[in-house]
N, C-alpha and C positions, 0 to 999 in steps of 0.2 A: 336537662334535655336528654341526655344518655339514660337516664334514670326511667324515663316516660317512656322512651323507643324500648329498653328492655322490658319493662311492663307491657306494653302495648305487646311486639312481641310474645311474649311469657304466656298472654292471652290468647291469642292468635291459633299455640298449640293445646293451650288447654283445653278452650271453647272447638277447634274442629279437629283434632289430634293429627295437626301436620307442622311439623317442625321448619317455620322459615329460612334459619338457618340450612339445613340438609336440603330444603329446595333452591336457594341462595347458590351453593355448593352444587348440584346436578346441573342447574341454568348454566354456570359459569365453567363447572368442566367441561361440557359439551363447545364452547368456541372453535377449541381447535377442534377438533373433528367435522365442526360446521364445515371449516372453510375449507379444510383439507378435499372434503367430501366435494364441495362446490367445485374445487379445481379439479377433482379426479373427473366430475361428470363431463364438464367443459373440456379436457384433456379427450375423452373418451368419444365424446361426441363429435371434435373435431378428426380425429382415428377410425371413426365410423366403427368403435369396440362397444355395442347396444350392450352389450351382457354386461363389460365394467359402468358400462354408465346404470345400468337399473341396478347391481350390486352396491354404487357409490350413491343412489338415488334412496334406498330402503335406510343403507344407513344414516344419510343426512333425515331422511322420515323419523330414525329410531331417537337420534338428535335431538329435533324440534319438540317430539311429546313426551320425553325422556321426564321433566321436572311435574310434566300435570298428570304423569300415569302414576308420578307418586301418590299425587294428592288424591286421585281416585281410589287410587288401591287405599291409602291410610287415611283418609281424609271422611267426615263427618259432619253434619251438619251445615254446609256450605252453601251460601245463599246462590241463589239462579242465578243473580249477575256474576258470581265469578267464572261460572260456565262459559256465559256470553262473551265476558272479556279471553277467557283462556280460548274459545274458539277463533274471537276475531282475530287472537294473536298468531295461531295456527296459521289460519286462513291468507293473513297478510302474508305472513312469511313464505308463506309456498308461492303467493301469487308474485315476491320483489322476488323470491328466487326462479324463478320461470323467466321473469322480465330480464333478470340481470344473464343469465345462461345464453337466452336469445339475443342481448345485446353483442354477445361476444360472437354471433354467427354462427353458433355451433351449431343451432336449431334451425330446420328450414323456417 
């Protein structure tokens, strides 16, 4: 099994020159700063401080396309559906964190 995942893998970066790993790695550093980012804007927005909240807003953005601006920039041959999928992942997560922001009443 481990044997297959690192082939599979091994392929992955041969066939589109994007190493899963180093995007494994960018996905997963980015956590904390997600959430950190999450509270500053929720903090800020309850302060009524616009400027920290769009400062803590760019960065939770740099966050989110952090791991597929890799795959852009190094990335080749990549079928359309992974577009699709890295958009809809975009897309949900700007829209749970909208919802979750406005849950908290910071948002009119």
């Amino acid at each position: 099994m481990f044997d297959y995942l690192q082939s599979w893998l091994r392929q992955i970066e041969n066939n589109h020159g994007v190493n899963p790993v180093i995007f494994a790695i960018i996905y997963f550093a980015g956590v904390i700063p997600f959430w950190l980012s999450i509270y500053k804007i929720i903090n800020a927005m309850k302060n009524r401080d616009y400027r920290k909240a769009v400062t803590f807003g760019l960065v939770l953005g740099a966050v989110i396309i952090a791991p597929f601006t890799y795959v852009a920039v190094f990335g080749h041959n990549l079928p359309a559906w992974f577009w699709i999928v890295a958009a809809a992942i975009i897309l949900y997560s700007a829209y749970t964190i909208l919802k979750r922001i406005r849950q908290t009443r910071a948002l009119p």
